[in-house]
Each structure stands twice: as structure tokens, then as C-alpha cells.
C-alpha angles and dihedrals in degrees: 000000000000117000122196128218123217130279105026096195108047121220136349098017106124129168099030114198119187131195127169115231104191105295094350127084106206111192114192114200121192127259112195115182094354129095135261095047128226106009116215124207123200132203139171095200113020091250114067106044125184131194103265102185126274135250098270123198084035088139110051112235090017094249118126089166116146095013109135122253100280093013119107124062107019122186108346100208106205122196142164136233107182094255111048130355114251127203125196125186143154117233106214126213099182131054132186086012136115083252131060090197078213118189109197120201139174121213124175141185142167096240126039085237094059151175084224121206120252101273109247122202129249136176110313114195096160131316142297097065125188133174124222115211111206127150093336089315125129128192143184122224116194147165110243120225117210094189095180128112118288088010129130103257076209103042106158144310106280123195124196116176113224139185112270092221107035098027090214118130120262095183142036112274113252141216109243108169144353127189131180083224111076110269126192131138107067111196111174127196141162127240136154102342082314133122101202122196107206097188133173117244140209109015120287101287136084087310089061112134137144124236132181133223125184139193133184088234129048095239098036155144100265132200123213126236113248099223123039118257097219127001136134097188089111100057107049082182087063111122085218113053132169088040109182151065097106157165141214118228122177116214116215087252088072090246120128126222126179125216117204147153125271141149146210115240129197121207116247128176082260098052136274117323130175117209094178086073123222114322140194117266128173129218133195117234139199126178130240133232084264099057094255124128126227142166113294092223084059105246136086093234104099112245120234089216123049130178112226097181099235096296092175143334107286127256111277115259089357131127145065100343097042086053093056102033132074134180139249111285122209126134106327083065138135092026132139104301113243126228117307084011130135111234125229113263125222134188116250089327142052131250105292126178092232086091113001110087124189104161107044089081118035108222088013131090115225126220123199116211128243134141133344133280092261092058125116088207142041103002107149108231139150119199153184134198117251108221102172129067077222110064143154135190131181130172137174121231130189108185135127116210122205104195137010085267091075125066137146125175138122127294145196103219144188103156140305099309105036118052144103121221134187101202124168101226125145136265147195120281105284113282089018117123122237107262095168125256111016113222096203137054106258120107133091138261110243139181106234126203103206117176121186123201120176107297097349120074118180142176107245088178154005127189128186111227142164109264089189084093146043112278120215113214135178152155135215124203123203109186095282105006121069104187109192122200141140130246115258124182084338088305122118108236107198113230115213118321139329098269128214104261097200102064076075080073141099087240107062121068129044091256118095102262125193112158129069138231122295134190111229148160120225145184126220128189109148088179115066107323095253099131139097150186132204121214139178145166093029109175136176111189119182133189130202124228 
């Protein structure tokens, strides 16, 4: 019997969206503002899931520059048709408006790991797209957006059918559903005579939930369920929250399994917060007398263990511990991941070697400065998700600043205005005050503690060190607490204060959040871009609980 632990996929891995392919389950998660874009996650069985590549080239011209935090690629939708796999996806400008400013594409390919076709847009009436193949049909689901004064920024699942080679419409779009509760997420399917909605409720937070309508014609009309398919929103003290966001697979077996979002919250005097961002979980169905489908275990909490009756032999070398873990990084990094890898993330554009260098310094990775850490577009990062509530990252860096406008160091991140970073940089002379750019070439090389949170943004630390030679810096996170030091004569020197992990959450701040935290190493010159910082041996290491 294999037995599956939620969530499959650990960390920042929301939307999920699953489709079978033969003997293959591909899950694709959304990305926002993060390359590569559009993940995508394979398995053989449900329960062991490896990186399987992502849909490059999703946002035309690769530029994601100026898009808001959480803004940029929202809710990829995947699906089959027996011949090719299709995405569809809205690329949203405008967060926390009236107006989404939504771009919706459609890319296809015949293999998960591409090459992808050029997207093409459709008809974008709000975000959280999805196609339905039937009969060489082929139809878009949608939310639809009234942006005006006084509208339902979710006012109803909308379908339009369109040409599956030109994409164009060839009929009018249709009303599907309203419903006075907030509805998003339209996944469509046929059974039994049946068209069954299978929609996400009540917004992304700790009132997530998924809920079905059905009709006996596609475009209608539908009748709610009565009772909610998935949701946790009734039981705070619930391992798995924000449960929703979801979609219905059937196995050849003839069994039925839902992926959906969730998260892990810790408690905080605040409340609970969860820094790892949503995640991918998997739940087992049945279906009632009626035709509706529920939870096999028989509640609508979602389960953190699921029995998935031996589908297939696992993936080789996948599951819990391949998720979480990453290897050493020097020189040969970032490079494409191989199988069962996690790939490098980068902020609104992918890996360039404009300033990415991998061959200058044999065994050391070599990062090319550009704009601050607050910048929407060209802020030099690489990053990893962060999957465990224990977790640890070190890196070594080599670099000499000349001035405060270059920096390089590690960071714990979550997006432009909630991060700490422990950059080297350079300072005034001790006990002098800061005046600005110094002319001369006194001053001293520091380790600075900088933590940003929303519109404030401190020093927590600075620490004179010697930049002759390679500095080892790391941070360890123990559920709350992320301590941050460097490594001194093998000893760990603590830098600044333990900081409060969970403001690096969806859950902390007044702006709309929807990623999750990330490790990462960066390189800052607001000048001319001249500088540079050498790393190697970068490691995150989690550990589950």
C-alpha cells in the first residue's frame, strides 16, 4: 500500500492544476512573478513527485519587469487532449485595483518539458483560466471581472468556445454561474451525463474551500452542491488550512483523486501565519448516491495521509526528501535542473548570462550587480523555496565593495517589501556618520543586517569584517525565529538579532500576498553595474518535521 503525506509538493507551489497523461500525472502550479514559469510536477503514483520541467517562453518577450509582488502569471490550468498538453493562464498587471489588467495565453507541446509553442491570446475576461476538450471542442472557462464602481470584482464563471487552431471564438461567451459567496477557479469535467464545476470559494486565505455545481448541459444552467467538497475553514486547529483551489483526475483504475492548494500555518501572537506559502496536496473521492463527489475518508477537512492503493512504482529517487533538498551550488549552477531537481528561481526574468557567470572562476558562481532589492525590475537574485518550517542556508561569498551602492550577501525573501538580507557592503570609518558617497578610499567593509517590512526598512546589524578573504554566511530558521551569522574560525558568530520568520508570509502586512519565502543570494550596484560577487557552495537544507 502506498500512502501518501501532505502536501506533495512543499512550499511555494499554489494553484495546482492535474491532468493524467497515460500512465503519468503532470501537476502545473502557478509562478507569478518567479522564473521559470509554470512549473510543472510528474508522478507515476500521487505520492512521489519530481520536477519535470516548466512551460518557457509563457510570457512573450521573457520580461516580467515592472509587474507588482504577486502580480504576473496567476492559475496555469494543464490539460490533455490525447494528442498534445495545452496551458492556459492570465498574466496579471494590476494587483489590489478594480482592474486586473489580465493577459490570457495558450501555449501547447507534445512533452512537459517542451518546446512549448509561442502563447497566443484569447479572450481575457479576468483571471484563472481553464479549457475543456470535448468532441474536438474545445472551450474556455473563466471568471469574469466587472471592474466598475459599485461591480463584483467576481462576478460569475463565464465560457466562450473557440477554435482550437485559430483560438478565436466561434460563439458568444456565456454565463454559466453566480453565486452571492466568492467563486474563481472553474474546472469543468464530464460524468455520467453530468457537467460538473468543480470551482474554488471564498477567496485564497483561511475561508478557501472548493465547492461543485453541475448541469446537465455545458452551458447550463448549474446547480450548487449543498455542502462544500473540501474546506478547513471550520476547524483553525486543522494541520492542513486554505484548502481549495482544486481539480478532479480519474486514475485508470477508475479511482478519483483532487489536487488542491493548502498551507501550514504556525501560530504567532498575531495569529497564524504560514511563511512556506500555499502547497499542493492530494486527496482520495468517492461519489455519493446522489453523483457528487466527496472525500473518501468522509469529511471535507483534507487528510495529511491518503492511501493511493499502489497506482503505479514510484518515481526513482522522488519523493519527500528530493522536494525539500537541493544540492551544493558552485560553478556548474544554475544550470538546467536534472531529473527530480528543483530548478533556480529568478525574479521577472529568467537566468542570462548577462549576469549570471559560471566560467570566470573555476568551482564559484559569479553575480553581476544591478538594482536594489525594492526594484520591479532588474534586481539580480537567485533564489530557492523554502519547504520546511526547519531550515537552514549557507553560502560563501568572495566580493570587495567600494562604496554603500554595492552589496551582495544572502537573504531570506518573500517579495519587495518583506525580506532580510545580509549583504557585505561597505561603510564610513567607525563613529563616522553616514554623509553620503565617500571620495576617498577610507571606510570599512561590514556585514549589514537589513530587514524590510512593508514601508519601513532598518539595520538590525553591522559587523566589521576582513573582505581579503571568502566570507561564509548563513541562516537558520526554526519555525518562527530566523537567526542569521558567519562563520568565523569554524565558529558560528550570530549577526543582529533572532527575526521574526512569519512577517515573510501571506499572512502578515495590509498588501494582497501569494507566494511564499525563498533563500537566496543577490548582487547590488546602483551605480553602473560594474560590480560583482563571487559564491560558492550555497546550500538550503530542510527538514521536515
Amino acid at each position: 500500500m502506498t500512502v501518501l503525506h501532505n502536501p506533495v509538493i512543499r512550499g511555494f507551489a499554489p494553484d495546482p492544476s492535474l491532468v493524467r497523461a497515460g500512465d503519468w500525472y503532470y501537476l502545473a502550479t502557478s509562478s507569478f512573478e518567479w522564473f521559470p514559469t509554470i512549473p510543472i510536477h510528474r508522478s507515476r503514483d500521487l505520492a512521489h513527485w519530481e520536477y519535470a520541467g516548466h512551460v518557457e517562453g509563457a510570457v512573450p518577450g521573457d520580461s516580467l519587469a515592472g509587474v507588482p509582488d504577486s502580480g504576473g502569471i496567476w492559475a496555469p490550468s494543464l490539460s490533455w487532449d490525447g494528442e498534445r498538453f495545452w496551458v492556459v493562464y492570465s498574466i496579471v498587471r494590476s494587483v489590489g485595483t478594480p482592474y486586473f489588467d489580465a493577459d490570457t495565453y495558450v501555449s501547447t507541446a507534445t512533452e512537459v518539458s517542451g518546446p512549448w509553442s509561442p502563447p497566443r491570446r484569447i479572450p481575457s475576461h479576468g483571471f484563472d483560466p481553464a479549457l475543456h476538450h470535448e468532441n474536438g471542442h474545445l472551450w474556455l472557462l473563466n471568471l469574469q471581472n466587472d471592474h466598475r464602481p459599485g461591480g463584483r470584482r467576481f462576478a460569475g464563471i463565464v465560457a466562450t468556445e473557440l477554435d482550437r487552431e485559430t483560438l478565436t471564438p466561434v460563439s458568444p461567451t456565456r454565463l454559466l454561474l453566480q453565486h452571492d459567496r466568492l467563486i474563481e477557479g472553474p474546472k469543468l469535467l464530464k460524468r455520467d451525463g453530468w457537467y460538473l464545476l468543480v470551482l474554488a470559494e471564498g477567496g485564497t486565505g483561511f475561508e478557501h474551500g472548493v465547492r461543485v455545481a453541475r448541469g446537465r448541459n455545458l452551458t447550463g444552467p448549474y446547480e450548487l452542491d449543498e455542502r462544500p467538497l473540501l474546506t478547513a475553514r471550520d476547524d483553525p486547529e486543522w494541520p492542513l488550512q486554505k484548502a481549495g483551489h482544486a481539480e478532479l483526475v480519474e486514475t485508470p483504475e477508475g479511482d478519483w483523486f483532487l489536487s488542491h492548494l493548502t498551507a501550514r500555518p504556525l501560530k504567532t501572537p498575531e495569529g497564524p501565519r504560514c511563511p512556506l506559502g500555499r502547497e499542493t496536496a492530494i486527496q482520495a473521492v468517492t461519489w455519493d448516491a446522489e453523483g457528487w463527489p466527496r472525500l473518501r475518508h468522509g469529511d471535507h477537512k483534507p487528510a495529511v495521509l491518503v492511501d493511493v492503493r499502489d497506482l503505479q512504482r514510484p518515481v526513482r529517487g522522488a519523493g519527500l526528501h528530493s522536494i525539500c533538498g537541493y544540492r551544493r551550488v558552485g560553478a556548474t549552477s544554475p544550470h538546467p535542473p536534472a531529473p527530480g531537481e528543483q530548478p533556480w528561481y529568478t525574479l521577472r526574468s529568467p537566468v542570462s548570462p548577462t549576469w549570471v557567470d559560471r566560467s570566470t572562476r573555476p568551482g564559484w558562481l559569479r553575480l553581476r550587480g544591478h538594482h536594489g532589492p525594492d526594484s520591479l525590475w532588474s534586481h539580480h537574485l537567485l533564489a530557492r523555496r523554502i519547504t520546511e518550517h526547519h531550515t537552514e542556508a549557507q553560502v560563501t561569498l568572495h566580493a570587495t565593495p567600494s562604496t554603500f551602492t554595492q552589496s551582495a550577501g544572502l537573504l531570506l525573501w518573500y517579495n519587495t517589501s518583506a525580506y532580510y538580507a545580509l549583504d557585505l557592503t561597505w561603510a564610513e570609518p567607525e563613529g563616522e556618520a553616514q554623509h553620503g558617497q565617500q571620495w576617498r578610499n577610507t571606510g570599512r567593509t561590514v556585514l549589514a543586517l537589513t530587514t524590510r517590512d512593508e514601508n519601513e526598512t532598518r539595520r538590525a546589524a553591522v559587523q566589521e569584517v576582513d573582505a581579503d578573504r571568502p566570507l561564509t554566511l548563513g541562516v537558520t530558521v526554526d519555525r518562527t525565529e530566523a537567526q542569521f551569522w558567519h562563520l568565523r574560525e569554524d565558529t558560528r558568530h550570530p549577526i543582529g538579532p533572532p527575526l521574526d520568520f512569519t512577517r515573510l508570509s501571506d499572512d502578515h502586512g495590509s498588501r494582497l500576498r501569494f507566494t511564499g519565502a525563498m533563500a537566496a543570494i543577490h548582487a547590488v550596484d546602483l551605480v553602473d553595474a560594474s560590480f560583482t560577487a563571487d559564491f560558492t557552495d550555497f546550500r538550503v537544507t530542510c527538514a521536515p518535521a
